[in-house]
C-alpha positions in Angstrom: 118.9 78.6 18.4 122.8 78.5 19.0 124.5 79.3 15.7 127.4 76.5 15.2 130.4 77.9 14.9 132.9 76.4 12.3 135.8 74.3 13.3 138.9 75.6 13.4 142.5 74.1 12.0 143.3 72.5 15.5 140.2 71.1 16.0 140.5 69.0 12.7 143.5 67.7 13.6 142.5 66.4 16.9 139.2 64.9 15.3 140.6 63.1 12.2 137.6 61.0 11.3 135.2 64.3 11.4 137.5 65.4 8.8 136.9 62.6 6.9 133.4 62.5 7.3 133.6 65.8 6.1 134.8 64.9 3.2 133.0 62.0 2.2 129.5 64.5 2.5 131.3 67.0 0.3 132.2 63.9 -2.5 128.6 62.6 -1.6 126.8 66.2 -2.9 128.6 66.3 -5.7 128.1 63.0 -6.9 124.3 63.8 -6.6 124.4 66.9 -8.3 126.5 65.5 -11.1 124.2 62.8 -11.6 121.2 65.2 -11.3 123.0 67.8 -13.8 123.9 64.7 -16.7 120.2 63.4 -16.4 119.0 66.4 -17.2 121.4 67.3 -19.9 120.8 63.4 -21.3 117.3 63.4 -21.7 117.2 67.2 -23.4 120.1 65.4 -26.1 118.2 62.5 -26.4 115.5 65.0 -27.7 117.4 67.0 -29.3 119.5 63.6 -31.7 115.8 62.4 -32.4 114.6 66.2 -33.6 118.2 66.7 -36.1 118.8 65.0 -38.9 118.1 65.1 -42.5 114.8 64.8 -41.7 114.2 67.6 -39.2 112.1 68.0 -36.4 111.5 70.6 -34.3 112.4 69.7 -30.3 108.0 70.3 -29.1 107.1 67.1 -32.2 109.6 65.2 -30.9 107.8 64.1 -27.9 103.6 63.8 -29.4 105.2 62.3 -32.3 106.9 59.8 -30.0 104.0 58.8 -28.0 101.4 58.7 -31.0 101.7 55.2 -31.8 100.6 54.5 -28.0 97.6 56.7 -28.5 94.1 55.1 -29.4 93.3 55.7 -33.0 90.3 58.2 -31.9 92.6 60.3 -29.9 95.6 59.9 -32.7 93.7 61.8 -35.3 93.5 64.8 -32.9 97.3 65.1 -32.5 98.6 64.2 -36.2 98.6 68.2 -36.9 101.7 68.5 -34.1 103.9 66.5 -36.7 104.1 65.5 -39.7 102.3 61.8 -40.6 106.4 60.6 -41.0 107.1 61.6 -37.9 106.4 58.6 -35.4 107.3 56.2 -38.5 111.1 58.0 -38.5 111.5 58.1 -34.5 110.8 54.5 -34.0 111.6 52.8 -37.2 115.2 54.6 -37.2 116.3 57.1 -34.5 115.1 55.6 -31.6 117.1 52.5 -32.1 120.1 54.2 -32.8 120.0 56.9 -29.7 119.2 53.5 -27.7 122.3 51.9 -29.2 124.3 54.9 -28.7 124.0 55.2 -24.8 124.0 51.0 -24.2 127.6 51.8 -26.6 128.9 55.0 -24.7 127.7 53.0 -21.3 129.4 49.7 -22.2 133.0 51.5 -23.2 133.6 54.1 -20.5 132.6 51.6 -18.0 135.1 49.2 -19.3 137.7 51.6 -19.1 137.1 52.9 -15.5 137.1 49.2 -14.8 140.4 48.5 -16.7 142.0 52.0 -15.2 140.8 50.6 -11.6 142.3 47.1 -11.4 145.4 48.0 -13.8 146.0 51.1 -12.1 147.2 52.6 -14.8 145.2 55.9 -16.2 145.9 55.1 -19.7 144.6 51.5 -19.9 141.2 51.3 -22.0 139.6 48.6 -24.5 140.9 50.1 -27.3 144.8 50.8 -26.0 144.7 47.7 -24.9 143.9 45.7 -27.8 140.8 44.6 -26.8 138.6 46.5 -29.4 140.9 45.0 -32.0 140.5 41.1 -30.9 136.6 41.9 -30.8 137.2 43.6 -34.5 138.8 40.4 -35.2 136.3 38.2 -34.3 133.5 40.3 -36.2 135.7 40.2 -39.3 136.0 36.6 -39.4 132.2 36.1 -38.5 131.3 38.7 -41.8 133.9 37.2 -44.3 133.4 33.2 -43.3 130.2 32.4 -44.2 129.8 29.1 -42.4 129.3 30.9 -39.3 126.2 32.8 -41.1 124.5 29.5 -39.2 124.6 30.9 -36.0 121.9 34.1 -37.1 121.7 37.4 -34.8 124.4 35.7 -32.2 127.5 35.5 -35.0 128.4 38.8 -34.4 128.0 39.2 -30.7 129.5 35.7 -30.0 132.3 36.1 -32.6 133.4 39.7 -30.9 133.4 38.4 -27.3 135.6 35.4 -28.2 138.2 37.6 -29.7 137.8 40.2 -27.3 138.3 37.8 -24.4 141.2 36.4 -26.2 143.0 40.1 -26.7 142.5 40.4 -22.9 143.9 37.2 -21.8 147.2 37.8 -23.8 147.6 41.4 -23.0 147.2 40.4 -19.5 149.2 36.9 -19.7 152.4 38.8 -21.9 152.4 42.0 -18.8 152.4 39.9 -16.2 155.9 39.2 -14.4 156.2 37.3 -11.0 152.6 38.1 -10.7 152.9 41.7 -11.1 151.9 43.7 -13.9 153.5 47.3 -15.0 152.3 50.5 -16.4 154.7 50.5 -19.0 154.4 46.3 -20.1 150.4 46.5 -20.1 150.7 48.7 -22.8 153.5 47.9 -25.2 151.4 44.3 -25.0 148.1 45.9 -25.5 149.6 47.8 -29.0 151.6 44.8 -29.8 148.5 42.4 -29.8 146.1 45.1 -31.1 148.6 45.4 -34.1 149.2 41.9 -34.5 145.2 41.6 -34.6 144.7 44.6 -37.1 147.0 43.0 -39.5 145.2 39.4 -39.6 141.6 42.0 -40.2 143.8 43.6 -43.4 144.6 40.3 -44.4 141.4 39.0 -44.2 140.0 42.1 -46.4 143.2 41.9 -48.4 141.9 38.2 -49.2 138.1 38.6 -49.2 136.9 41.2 -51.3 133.1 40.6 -51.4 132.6 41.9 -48.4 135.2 44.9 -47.9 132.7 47.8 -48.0 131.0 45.8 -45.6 134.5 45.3 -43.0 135.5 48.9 -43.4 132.7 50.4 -42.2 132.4 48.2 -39.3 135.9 48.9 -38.5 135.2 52.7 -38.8 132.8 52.7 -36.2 129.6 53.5 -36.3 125.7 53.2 -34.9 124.1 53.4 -39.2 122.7 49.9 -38.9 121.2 49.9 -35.3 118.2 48.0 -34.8 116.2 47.0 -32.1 116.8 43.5 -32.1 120.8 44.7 -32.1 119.4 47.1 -28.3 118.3 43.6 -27.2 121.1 41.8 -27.2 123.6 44.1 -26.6 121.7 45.9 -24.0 121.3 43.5 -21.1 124.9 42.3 -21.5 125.9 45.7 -20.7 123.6 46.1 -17.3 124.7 43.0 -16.2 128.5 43.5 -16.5 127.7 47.4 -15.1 126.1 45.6 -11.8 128.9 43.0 -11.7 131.6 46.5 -12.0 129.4 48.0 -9.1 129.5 45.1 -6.7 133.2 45.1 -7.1 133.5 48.8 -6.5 135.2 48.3 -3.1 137.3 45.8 -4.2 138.8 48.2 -6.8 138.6 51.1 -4.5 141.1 48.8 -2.0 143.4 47.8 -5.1 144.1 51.4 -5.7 146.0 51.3 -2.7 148.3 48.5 -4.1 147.7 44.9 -4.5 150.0 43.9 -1.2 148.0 46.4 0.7 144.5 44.6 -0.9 145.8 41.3 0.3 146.3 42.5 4.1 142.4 43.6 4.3 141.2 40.9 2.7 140.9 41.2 -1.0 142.4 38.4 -3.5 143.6 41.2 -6.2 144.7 38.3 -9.1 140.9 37.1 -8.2 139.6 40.5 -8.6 141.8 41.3 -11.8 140.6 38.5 -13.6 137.5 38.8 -12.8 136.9 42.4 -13.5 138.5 41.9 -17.2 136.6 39.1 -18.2 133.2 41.3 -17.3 134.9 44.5 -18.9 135.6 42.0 -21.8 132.2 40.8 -22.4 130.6 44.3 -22.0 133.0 45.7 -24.4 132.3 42.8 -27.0 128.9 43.8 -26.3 128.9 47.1 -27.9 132.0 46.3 -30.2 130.0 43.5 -31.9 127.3 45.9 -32.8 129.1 49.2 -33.1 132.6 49.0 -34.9 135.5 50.0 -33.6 135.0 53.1 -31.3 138.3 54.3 -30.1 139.1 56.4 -27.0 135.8 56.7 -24.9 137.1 54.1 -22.0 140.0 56.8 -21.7 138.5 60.0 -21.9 135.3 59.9 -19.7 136.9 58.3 -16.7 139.2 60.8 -16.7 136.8 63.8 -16.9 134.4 62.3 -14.1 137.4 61.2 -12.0 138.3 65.1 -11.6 135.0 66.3 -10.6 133.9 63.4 -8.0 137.2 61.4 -7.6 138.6 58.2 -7.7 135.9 56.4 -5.9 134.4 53.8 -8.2 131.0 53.9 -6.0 130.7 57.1 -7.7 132.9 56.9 -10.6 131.1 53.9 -11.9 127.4 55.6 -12.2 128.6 59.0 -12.6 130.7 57.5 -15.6 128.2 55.5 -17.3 126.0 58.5 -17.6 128.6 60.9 -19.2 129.7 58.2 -21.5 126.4 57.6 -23.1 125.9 61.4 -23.2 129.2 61.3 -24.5 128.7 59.4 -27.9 124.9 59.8 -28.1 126.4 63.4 -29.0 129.2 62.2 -30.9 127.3 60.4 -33.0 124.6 62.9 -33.5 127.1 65.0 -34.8 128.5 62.4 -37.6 124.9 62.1 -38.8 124.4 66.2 -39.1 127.8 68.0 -39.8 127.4 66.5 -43.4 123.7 65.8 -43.7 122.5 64.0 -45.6 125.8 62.4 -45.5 127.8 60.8 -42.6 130.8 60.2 -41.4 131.4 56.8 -38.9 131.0 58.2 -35.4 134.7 56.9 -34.6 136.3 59.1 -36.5 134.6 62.1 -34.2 135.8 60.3 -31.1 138.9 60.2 -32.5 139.2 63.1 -33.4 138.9 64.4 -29.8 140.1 61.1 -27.9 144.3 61.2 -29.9 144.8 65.0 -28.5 143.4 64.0 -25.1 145.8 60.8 -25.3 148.6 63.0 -26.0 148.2 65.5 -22.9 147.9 62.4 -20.9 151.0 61.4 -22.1 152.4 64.5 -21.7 150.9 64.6 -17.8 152.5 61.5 -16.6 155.9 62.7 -17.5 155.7 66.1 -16.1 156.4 68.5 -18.5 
């Protein structure tokens, strides 16, 4: 069998679209094995946050004590000595729910911000830089501190945080916007401006209602303490349908990137597109807002870190993204629950923590020194 030789400099050059199928395999691989190397690592922490804890388990109990409850009773008996009897009552009852919260979170905020980076084109735009964490914050505040809207049960929070989070996005976007185009440098100073203005009706609204401070604090801390299962229910299907509606706009994106005169000339409406893609990024972020807190910084960090292995393509950013930012704060948050155990601290302060330095370098990259 001939052995095929490799193609030389001069060759590439006079078959420019072999080059570029080149390329697209090489991108292609290693988008497989990144998503093949995150599974693995995202199951083996998703076994590991359900062994730690106060409460420990050792990694082999995690697994029969997770399936006992399926088990008939005959067969149960026989596997009880694996773990203790508190075991399968712990996973389910109070881990399990939070891990599950913890990815559909990570998932729903580094989405948003790959989608935000995408149609903004602007590496520094994320829900929480661009205020729309605070206008979800401030629509949770007002649903726990006005009682009247105690009516609408489990939805108050989830419908509260997406009205203020679509809100913040709307006016951020509206206030950036000149002759139809929108800046780097405008999209931002509106995003802090209306974040701030929005964090200073919340501390009036604590300043003014003090029955329920503890209560507003926490939630604007950030954090996964209270997940439930009927919380994964709502919040996760919201999130897999604004993550399908982010993939079936991935080209449209990808074409934007390119500039939004450039979009226009093959075809794709970019204000269309823009609006579009924030009111999705908006809901999923209310999503996981309304039931998490304010979590700063994961929209800005994990699209970064993906973008440099597998590049700016959000056909493969998008996926490769959503994985990495539920391993992300499904890590994060195990940490906050351990470092002090029995105590914890609200999983945003960890992703703060990390997320202002990497803000900072960002910074620092953009202006090139």
């Amino acid at each position: 069998m001939r052995k095929r030789q490799p193609r030389s400099a001069e060759a590439e050059r006079t078959d420019p679209e072999g080059t570029v199928r080149s390329a697209a395999s090489q991108r292609r691989s290693r988008f497989h094995i990144l998503m093949a190397a995150l599974t693995v690592v995202l199951l083996a922490a998703i076994v590991m946050s359900a062994a730690l804890g106060a409460a420990r388990l050792s990694p082999g109990q995690v697994v029969p004590a997770a399936i006992h409850r399926f088990l008939p009773q005959g067969g149960a008996s026989q596997e009880s000595s694996a773990f203790p009897n508190w075991a399968p009552g712990l996973l389910w009852g109070i881990r399990f729910p939070r891990i599950a919260m913890a990815l559909v979170v990570g998932l729903a905020l580094s989405t948003a911000g790959a989608t935000f980076q995408g149609v903004f084109r602007n590496p520094l735009a994320e829900p929480y830089l661009l205020g729309v964490s605070a206008g979800a914050g401030l629509g949770a505040t007002v649903a726990i501190v006005w009682k009247p809207l105690a009516s609408l049960g489990i939805w108050t929070l989830p419908v509260a945080a997406f009205v203020g989070a679509t809100l913040s996005a709307f006016m951020v976007y509206r206030l950036a916007t000149f002759s139809g185009k929108t800046s780097t440098s405008s999209l931002l100073l509106s995003g802090v401006a209306v974040g701030s203005t929005f964090t200073a009706m919340i501390s009036l609204l604590m300043v003014t209602t003090r029955h329920d401070l503890r209560t507003v604090i926490m939630w604007l801390m950030g954090g996964l303490t209270t997940a439930e299962w009927s919380d994964v229910y709502i919040a996760a299907p919201v999130t897999l349908l604004g993550f399908l509606l982010m993939l079936a706009h991935a080209n449209r994106m990808n074409l934007m990137l390119m500039g939004e005169d450039r979009a226009g000339e093959l075809g794709v409406d970019g204000q269309r597109t823009r609006t579009r893609m924030l009111i999705v990024a908006s809901i999923t972020t209310a999503a996981a807002v309304a039931f998490s807190g304010l979590i700063g910084f994961v929209g800005l960090m994990v699209p970064h870190m993906i973008r440099l292995i597998i590049g700016p393509d959000h056909r493969y950013l998008l996926p490769a993204t959503a994985l990495f930012g539920a391993l992300f704060l499904l890590t994060a948050d195990t940490a906050a629950r351990t470092i002090f155990a029995p105590a914890e601290i609200p999983v945003g302060i960890i992703t703060a923590f990390v997320g202002g330095p990497f803000f900072l370098y960002l910074l620092r990259l953009r202006k090139g020194v």
